[in-house]
PDB file of N, CA, C and O in Angstrom, chain B, residues numbered from 101:
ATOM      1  N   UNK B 101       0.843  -1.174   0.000  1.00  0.00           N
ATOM      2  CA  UNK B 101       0.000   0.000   0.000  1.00  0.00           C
ATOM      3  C   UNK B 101       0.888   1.236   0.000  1.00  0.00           C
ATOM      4  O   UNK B 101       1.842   1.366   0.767  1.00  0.00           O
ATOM      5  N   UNK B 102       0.476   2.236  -1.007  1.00  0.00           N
ATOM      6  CA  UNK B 102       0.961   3.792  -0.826  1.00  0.00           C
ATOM      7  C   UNK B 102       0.569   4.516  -0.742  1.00  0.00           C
ATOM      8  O   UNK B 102      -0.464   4.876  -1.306  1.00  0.00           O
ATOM      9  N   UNK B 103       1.373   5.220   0.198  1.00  0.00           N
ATOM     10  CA  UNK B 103       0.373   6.304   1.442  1.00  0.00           C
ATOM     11  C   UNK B 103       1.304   7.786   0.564  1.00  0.00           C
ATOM     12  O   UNK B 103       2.466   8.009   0.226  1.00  0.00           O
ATOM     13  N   UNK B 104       0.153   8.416   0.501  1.00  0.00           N
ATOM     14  CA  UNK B 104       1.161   9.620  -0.194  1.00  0.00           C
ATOM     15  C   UNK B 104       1.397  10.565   1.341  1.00  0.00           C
ATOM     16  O   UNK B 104       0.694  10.605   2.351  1.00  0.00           O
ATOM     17  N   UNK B 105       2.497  11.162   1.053  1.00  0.00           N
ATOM     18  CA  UNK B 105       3.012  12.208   2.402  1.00  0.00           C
ATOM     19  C   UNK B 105       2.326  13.671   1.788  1.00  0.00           C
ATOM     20  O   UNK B 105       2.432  14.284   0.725  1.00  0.00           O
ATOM     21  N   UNK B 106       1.576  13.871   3.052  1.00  0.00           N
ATOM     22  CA  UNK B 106       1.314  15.573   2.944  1.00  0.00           C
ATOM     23  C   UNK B 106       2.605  16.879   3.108  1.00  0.00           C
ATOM     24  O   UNK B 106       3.447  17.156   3.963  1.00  0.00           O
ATOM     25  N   UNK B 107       2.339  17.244   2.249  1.00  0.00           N
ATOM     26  CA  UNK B 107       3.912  18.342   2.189  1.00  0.00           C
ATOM     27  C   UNK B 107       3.080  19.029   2.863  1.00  0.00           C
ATOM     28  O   UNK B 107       1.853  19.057   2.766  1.00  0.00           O
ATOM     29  N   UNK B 108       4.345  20.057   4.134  1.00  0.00           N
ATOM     30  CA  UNK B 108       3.676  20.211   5.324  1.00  0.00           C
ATOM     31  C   UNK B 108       4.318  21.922   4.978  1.00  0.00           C
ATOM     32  O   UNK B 108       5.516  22.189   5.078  1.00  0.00           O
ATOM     33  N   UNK B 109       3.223  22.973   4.558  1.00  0.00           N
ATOM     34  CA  UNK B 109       3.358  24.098   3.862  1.00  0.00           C
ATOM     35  C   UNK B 109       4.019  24.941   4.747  1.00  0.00           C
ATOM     36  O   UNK B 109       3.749  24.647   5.911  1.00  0.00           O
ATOM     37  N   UNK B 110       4.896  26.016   4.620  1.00  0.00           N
ATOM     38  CA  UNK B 110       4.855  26.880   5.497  1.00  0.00           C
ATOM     39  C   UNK B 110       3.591  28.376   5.923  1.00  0.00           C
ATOM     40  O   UNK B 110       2.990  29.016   5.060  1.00  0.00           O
ATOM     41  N   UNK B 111       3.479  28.608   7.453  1.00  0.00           N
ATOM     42  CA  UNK B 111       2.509  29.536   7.648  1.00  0.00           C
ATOM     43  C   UNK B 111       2.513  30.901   6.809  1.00  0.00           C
ATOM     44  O   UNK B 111       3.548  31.522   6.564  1.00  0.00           O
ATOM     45  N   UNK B 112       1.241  31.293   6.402  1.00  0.00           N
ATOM     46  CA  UNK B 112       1.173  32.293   5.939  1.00  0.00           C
ATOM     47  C   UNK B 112       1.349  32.975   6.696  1.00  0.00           C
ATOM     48  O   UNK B 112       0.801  32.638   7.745  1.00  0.00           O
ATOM     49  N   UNK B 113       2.345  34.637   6.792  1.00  0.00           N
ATOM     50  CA  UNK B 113       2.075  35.329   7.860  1.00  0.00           C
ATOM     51  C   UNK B 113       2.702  36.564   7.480  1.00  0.00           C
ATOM     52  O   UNK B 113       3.665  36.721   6.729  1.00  0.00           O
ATOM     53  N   UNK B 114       1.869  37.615   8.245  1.00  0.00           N
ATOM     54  CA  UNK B 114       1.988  38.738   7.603  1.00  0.00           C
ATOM     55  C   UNK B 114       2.889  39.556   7.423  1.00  0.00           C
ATOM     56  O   UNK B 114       3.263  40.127   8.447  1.00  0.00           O
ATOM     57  N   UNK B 115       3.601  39.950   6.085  1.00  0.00           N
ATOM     58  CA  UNK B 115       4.685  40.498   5.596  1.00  0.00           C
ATOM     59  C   UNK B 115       4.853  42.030   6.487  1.00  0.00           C
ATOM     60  O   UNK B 115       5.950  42.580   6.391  1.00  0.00           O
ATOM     61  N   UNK B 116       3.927  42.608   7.221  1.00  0.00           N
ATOM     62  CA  UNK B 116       4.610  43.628   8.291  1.00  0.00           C
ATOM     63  C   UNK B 116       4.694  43.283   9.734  1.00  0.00           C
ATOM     64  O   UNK B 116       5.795  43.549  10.218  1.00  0.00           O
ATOM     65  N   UNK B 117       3.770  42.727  10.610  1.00  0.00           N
ATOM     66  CA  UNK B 117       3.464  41.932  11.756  1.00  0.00           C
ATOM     67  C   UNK B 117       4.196  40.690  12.175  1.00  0.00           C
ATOM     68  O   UNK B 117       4.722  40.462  13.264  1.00  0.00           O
ATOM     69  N   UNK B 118       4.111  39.716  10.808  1.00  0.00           N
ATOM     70  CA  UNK B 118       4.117  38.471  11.112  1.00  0.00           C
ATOM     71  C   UNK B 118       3.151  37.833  12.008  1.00  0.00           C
ATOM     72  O   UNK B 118       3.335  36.861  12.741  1.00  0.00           O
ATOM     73  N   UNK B 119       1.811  38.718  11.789  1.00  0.00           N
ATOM     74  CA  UNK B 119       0.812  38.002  12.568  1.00  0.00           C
ATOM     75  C   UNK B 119       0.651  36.627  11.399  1.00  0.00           C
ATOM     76  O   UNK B 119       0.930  36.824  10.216  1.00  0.00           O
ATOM     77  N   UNK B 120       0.294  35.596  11.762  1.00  0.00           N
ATOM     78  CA  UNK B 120      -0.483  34.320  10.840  1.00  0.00           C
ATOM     79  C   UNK B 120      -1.506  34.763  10.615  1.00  0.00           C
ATOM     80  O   UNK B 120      -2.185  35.493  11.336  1.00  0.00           O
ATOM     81  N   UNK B 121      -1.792  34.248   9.274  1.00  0.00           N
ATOM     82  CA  UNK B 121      -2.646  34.700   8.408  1.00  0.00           C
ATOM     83  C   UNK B 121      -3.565  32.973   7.957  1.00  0.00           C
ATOM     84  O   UNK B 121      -4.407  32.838   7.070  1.00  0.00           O
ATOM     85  N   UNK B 122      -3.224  32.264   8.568  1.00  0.00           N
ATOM     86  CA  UNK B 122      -3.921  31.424   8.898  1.00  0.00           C
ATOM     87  C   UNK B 122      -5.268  30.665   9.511  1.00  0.00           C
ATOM     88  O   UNK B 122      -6.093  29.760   9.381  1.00  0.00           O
ATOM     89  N   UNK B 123      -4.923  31.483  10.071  1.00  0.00           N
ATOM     90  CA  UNK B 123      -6.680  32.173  10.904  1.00  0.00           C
ATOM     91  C   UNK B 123      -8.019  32.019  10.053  1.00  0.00           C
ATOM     92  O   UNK B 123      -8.821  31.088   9.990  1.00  0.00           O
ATOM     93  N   UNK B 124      -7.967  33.584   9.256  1.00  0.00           N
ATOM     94  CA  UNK B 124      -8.821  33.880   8.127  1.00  0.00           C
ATOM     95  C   UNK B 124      -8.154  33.949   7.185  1.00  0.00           C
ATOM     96  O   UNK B 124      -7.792  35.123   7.117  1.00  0.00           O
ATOM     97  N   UNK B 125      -7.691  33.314   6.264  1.00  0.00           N
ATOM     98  CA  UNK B 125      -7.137  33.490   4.772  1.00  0.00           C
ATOM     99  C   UNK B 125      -8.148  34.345   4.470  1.00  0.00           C
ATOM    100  O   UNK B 125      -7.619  35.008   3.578  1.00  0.00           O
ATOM    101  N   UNK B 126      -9.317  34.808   4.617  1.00  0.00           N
ATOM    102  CA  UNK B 126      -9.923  35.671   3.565  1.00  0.00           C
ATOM    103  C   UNK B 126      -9.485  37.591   3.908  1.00  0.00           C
ATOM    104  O   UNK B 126      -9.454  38.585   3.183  1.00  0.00           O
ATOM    105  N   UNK B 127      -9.231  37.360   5.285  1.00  0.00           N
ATOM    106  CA  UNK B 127      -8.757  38.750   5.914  1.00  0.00           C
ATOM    107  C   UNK B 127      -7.094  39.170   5.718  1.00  0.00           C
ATOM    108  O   UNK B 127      -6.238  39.297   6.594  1.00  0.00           O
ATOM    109  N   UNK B 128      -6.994  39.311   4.452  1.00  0.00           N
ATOM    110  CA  UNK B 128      -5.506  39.610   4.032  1.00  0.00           C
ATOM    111  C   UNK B 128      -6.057  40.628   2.896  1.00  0.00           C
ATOM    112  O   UNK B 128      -7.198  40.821   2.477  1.00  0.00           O
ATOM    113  N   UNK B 129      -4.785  41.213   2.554  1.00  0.00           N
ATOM    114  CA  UNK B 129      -4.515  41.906   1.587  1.00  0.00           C
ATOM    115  C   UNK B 129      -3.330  41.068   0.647  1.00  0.00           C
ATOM    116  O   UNK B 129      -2.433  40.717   1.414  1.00  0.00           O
ATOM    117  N   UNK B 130      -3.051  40.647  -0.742  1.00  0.00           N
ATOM    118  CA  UNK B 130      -2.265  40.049  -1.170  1.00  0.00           C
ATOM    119  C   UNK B 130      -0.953  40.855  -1.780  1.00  0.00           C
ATOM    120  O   UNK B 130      -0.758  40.373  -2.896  1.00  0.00           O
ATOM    121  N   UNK B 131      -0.193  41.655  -1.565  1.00  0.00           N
ATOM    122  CA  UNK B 131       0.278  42.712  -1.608  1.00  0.00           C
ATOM    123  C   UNK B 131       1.095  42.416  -2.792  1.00  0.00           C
ATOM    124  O   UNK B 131       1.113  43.039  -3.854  1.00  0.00           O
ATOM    125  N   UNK B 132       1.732  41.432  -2.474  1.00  0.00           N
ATOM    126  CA  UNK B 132       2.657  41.032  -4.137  1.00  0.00           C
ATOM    127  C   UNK B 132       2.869  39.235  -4.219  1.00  0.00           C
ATOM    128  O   UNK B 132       2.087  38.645  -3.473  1.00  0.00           O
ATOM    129  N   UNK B 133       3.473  38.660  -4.732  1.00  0.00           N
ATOM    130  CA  UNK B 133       3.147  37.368  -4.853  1.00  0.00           C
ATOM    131  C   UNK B 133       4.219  36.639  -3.431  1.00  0.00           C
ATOM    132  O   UNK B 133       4.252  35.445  -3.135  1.00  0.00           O
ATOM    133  N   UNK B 134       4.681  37.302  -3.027  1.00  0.00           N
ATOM    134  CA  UNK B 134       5.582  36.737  -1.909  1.00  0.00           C
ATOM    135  C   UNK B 134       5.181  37.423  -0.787  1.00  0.00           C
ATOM    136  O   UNK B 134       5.561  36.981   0.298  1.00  0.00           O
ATOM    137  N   UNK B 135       4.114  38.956  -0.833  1.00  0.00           N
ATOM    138  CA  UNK B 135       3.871  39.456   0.810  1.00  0.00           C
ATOM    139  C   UNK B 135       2.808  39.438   0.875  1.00  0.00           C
ATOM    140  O   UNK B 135       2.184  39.504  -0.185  1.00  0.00           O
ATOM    141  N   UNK B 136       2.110  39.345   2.083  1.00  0.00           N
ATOM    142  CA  UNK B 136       0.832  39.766   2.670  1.00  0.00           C
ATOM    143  C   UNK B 136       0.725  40.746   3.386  1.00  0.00           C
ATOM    144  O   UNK B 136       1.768  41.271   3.775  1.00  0.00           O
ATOM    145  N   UNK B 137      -0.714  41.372   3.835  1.00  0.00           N
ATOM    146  CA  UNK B 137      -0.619  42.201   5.112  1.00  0.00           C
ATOM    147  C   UNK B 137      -1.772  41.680   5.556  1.00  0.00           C
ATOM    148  O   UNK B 137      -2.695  41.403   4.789  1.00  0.00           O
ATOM    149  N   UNK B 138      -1.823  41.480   6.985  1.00  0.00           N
ATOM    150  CA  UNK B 138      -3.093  41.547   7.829  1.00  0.00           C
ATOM    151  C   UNK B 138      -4.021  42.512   7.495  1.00  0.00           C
ATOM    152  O   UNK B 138      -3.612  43.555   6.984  1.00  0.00           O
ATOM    153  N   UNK B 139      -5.401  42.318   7.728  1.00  0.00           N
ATOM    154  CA  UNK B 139      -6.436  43.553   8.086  1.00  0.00           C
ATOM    155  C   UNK B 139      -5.848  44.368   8.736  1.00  0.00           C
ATOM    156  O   UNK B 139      -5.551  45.266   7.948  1.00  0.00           O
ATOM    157  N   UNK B 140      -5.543  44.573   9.576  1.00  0.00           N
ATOM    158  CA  UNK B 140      -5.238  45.650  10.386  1.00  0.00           C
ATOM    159  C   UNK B 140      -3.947  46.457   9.947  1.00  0.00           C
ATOM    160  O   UNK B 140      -3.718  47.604  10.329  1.00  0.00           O
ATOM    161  N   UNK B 141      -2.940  45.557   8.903  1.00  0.00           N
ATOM    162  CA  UNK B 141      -2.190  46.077   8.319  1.00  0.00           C
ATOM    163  C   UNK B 141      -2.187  46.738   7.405  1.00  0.00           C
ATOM    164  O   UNK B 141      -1.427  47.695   7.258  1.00  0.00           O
ATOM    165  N   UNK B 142      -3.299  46.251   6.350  1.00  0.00           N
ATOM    166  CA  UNK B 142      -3.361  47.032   5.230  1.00  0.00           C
ATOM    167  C   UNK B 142      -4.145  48.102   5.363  1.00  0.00           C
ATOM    168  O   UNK B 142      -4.163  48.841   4.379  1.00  0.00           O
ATOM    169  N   UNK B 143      -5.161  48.585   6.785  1.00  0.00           N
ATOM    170  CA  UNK B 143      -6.038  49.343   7.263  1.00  0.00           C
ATOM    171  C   UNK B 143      -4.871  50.580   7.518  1.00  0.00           C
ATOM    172  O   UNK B 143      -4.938  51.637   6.889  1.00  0.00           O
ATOM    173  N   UNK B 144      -3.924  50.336   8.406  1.00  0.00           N
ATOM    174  CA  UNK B 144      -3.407  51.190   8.894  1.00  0.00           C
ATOM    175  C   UNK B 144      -1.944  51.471   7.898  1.00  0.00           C
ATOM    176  O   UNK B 144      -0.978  52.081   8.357  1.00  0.00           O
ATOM    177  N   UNK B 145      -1.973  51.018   6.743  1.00  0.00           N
ATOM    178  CA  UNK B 145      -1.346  51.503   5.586  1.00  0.00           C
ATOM    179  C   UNK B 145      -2.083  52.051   4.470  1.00  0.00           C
ATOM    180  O   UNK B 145      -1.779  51.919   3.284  1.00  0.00           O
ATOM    181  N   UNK B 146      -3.160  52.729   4.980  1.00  0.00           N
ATOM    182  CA  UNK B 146      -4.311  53.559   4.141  1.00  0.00           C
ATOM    183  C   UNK B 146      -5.085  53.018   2.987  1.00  0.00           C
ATOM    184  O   UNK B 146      -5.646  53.647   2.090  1.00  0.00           O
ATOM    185  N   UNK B 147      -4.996  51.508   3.215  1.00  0.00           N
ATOM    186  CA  UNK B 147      -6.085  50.648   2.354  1.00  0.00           C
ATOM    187  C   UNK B 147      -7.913  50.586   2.725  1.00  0.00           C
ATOM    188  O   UNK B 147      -8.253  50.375   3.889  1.00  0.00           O
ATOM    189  N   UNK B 148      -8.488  50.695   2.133  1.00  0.00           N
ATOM    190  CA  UNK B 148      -9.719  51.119   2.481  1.00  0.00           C
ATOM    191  C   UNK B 148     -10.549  50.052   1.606  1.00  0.00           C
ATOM    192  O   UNK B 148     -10.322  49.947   0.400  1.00  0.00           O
ATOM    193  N   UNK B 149     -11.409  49.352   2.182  1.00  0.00           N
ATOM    194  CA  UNK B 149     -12.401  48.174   1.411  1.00  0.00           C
ATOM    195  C   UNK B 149     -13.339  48.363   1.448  1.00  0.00           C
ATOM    196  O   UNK B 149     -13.671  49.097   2.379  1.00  0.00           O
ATOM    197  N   UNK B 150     -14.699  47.762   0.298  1.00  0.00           N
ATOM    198  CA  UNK B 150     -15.406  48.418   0.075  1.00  0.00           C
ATOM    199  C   UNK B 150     -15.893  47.151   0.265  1.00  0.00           C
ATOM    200  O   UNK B 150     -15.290  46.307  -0.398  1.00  0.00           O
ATOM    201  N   UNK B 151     -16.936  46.669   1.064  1.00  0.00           N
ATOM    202  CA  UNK B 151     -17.526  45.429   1.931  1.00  0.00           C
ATOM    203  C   UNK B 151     -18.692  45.259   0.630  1.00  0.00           C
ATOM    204  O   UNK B 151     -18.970  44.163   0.144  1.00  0.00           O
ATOM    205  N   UNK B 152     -19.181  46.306   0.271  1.00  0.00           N
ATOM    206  CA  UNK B 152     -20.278  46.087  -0.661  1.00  0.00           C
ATOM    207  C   UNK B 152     -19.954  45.173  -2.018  1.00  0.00           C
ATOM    208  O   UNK B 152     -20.565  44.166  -2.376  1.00  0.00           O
ATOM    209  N   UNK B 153     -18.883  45.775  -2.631  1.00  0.00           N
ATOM    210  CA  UNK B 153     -18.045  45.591  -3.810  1.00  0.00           C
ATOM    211  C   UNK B 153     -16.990  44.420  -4.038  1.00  0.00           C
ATOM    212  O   UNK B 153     -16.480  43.987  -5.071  1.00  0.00           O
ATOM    213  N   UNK B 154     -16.796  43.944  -2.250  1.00  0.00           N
ATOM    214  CA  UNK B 154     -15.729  42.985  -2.437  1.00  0.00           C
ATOM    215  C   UNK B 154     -14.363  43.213  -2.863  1.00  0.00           C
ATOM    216  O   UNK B 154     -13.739  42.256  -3.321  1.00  0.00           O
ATOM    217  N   UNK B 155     -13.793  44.390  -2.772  1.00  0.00           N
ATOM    218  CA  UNK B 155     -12.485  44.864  -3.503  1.00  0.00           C
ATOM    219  C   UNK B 155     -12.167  45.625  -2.493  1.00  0.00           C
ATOM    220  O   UNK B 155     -12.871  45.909  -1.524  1.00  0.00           O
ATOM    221  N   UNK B 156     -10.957  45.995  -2.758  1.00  0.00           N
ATOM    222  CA  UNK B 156     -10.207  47.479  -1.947  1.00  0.00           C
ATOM    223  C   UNK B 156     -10.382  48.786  -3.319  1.00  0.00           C
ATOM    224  O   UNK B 156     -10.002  48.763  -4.490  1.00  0.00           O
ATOM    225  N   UNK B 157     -10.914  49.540  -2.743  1.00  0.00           N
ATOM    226  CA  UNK B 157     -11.063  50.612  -3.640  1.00  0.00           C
ATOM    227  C   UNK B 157      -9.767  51.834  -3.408  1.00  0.00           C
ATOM    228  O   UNK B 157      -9.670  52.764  -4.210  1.00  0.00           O
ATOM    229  N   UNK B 158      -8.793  51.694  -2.198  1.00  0.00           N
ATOM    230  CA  UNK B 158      -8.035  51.936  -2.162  1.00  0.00           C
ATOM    231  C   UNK B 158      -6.839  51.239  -1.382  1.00  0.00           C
ATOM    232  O   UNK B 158      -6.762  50.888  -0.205  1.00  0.00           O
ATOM    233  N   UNK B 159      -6.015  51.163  -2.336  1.00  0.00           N
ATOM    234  CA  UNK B 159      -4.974  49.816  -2.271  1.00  0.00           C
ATOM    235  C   UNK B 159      -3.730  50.245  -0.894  1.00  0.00           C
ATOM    236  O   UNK B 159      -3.211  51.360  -0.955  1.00  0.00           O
ATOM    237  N   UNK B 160      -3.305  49.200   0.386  1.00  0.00           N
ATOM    238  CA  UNK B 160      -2.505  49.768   0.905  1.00  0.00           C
ATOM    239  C   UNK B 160      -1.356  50.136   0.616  1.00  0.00           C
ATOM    240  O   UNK B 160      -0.920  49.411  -0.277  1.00  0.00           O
ATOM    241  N   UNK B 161      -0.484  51.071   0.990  1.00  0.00           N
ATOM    242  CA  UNK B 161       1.181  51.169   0.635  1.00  0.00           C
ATOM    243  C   UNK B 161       1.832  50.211   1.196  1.00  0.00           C
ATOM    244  O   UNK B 161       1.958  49.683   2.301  1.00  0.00           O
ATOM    245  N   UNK B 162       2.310  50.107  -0.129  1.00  0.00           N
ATOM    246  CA  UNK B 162       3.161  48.770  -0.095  1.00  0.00           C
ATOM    247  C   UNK B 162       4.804  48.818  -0.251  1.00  0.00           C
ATOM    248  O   UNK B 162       5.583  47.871  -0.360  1.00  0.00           O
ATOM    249  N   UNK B 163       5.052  50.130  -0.228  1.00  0.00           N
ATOM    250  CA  UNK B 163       5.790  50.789  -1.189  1.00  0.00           C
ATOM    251  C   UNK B 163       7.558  50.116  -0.546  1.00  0.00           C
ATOM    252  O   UNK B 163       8.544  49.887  -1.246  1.00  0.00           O
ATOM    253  N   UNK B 164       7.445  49.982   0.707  1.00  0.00           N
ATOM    254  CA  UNK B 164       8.419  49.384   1.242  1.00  0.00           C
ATOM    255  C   UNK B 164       8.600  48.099   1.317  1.00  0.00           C
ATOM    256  O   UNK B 164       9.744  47.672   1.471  1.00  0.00           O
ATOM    257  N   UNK B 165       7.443  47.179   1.218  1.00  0.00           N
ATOM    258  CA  UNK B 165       7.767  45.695   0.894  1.00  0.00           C
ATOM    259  C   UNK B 165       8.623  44.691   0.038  1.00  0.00           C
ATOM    260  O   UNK B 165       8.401  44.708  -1.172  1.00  0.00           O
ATOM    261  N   UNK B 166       9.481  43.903   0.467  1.00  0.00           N
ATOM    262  CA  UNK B 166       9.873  43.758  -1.392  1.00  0.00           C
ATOM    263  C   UNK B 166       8.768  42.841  -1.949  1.00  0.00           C
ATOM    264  O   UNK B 166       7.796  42.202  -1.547  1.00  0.00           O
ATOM    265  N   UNK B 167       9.534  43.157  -3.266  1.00  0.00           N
ATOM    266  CA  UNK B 167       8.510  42.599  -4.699  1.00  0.00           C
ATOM    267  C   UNK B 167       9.122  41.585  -5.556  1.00  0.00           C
ATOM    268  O   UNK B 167      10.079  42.080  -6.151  1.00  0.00           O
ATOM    269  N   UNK B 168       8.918  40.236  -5.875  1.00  0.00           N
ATOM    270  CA  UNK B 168       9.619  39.462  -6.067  1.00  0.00           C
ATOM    271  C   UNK B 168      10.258  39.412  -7.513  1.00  0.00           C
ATOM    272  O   UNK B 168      11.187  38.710  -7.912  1.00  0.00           O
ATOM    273  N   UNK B 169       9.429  40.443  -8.250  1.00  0.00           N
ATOM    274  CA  UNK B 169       8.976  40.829  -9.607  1.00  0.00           C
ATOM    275  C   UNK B 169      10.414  41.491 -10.160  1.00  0.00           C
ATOM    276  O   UNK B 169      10.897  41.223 -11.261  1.00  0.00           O
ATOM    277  N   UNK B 170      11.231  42.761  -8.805  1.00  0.00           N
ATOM    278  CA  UNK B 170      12.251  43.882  -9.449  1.00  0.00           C
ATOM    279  C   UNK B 170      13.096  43.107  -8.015  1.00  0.00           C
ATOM    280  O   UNK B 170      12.772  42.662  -6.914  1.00  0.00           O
ATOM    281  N   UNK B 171      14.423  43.291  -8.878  1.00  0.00           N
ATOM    282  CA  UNK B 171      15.759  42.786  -7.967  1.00  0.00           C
ATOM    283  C   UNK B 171      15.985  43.526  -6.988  1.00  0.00           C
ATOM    284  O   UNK B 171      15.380  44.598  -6.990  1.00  0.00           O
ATOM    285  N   UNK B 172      16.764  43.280  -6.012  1.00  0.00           N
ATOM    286  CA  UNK B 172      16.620  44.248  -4.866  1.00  0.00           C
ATOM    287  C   UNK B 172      18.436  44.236  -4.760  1.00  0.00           C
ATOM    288  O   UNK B 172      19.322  43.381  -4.800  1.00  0.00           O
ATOM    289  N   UNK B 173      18.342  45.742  -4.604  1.00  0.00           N
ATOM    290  CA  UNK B 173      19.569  46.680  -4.291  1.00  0.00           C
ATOM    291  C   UNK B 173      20.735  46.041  -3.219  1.00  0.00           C
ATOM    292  O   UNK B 173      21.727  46.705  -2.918  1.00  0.00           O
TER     293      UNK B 173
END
């Protein structure tokens, strides 16, 4: 018999806090493909959501995070 092994992921957790984001996966902001921010992170980095719409109508600053996208200095 073969038993397949569960690959055992690492925690999501938030790219300013490091709170886990494990909790609520739905209460994040996805900031770039390697960071997150908590609710409370992307709140208090002037992101603003629009509960009706399902979106952020204004996106938090991210501006200091890195980005996996541009090489870093």
């Amino acid at each position: 018999m073969v038993q397949e092994l569960e690959r055992e992921e690492a925690p999501a957790l938030c790219s300013d806090c490091n709170r886990d984001l494990g909790v609520d996966p739905t209460l994040f902001y996805e900031a770039t493909s390697g960071a997150r921010l908590c609710w409370d992170c992307a709140i208090r980095r002037g992101g603003t959501f629009d509960a009706k719409q399902d979106r952020w109508v204004i996106m938090p600053d991210i501006s200091d995070l890195p980005d996996e996208r541009r090489p870093h200095l």
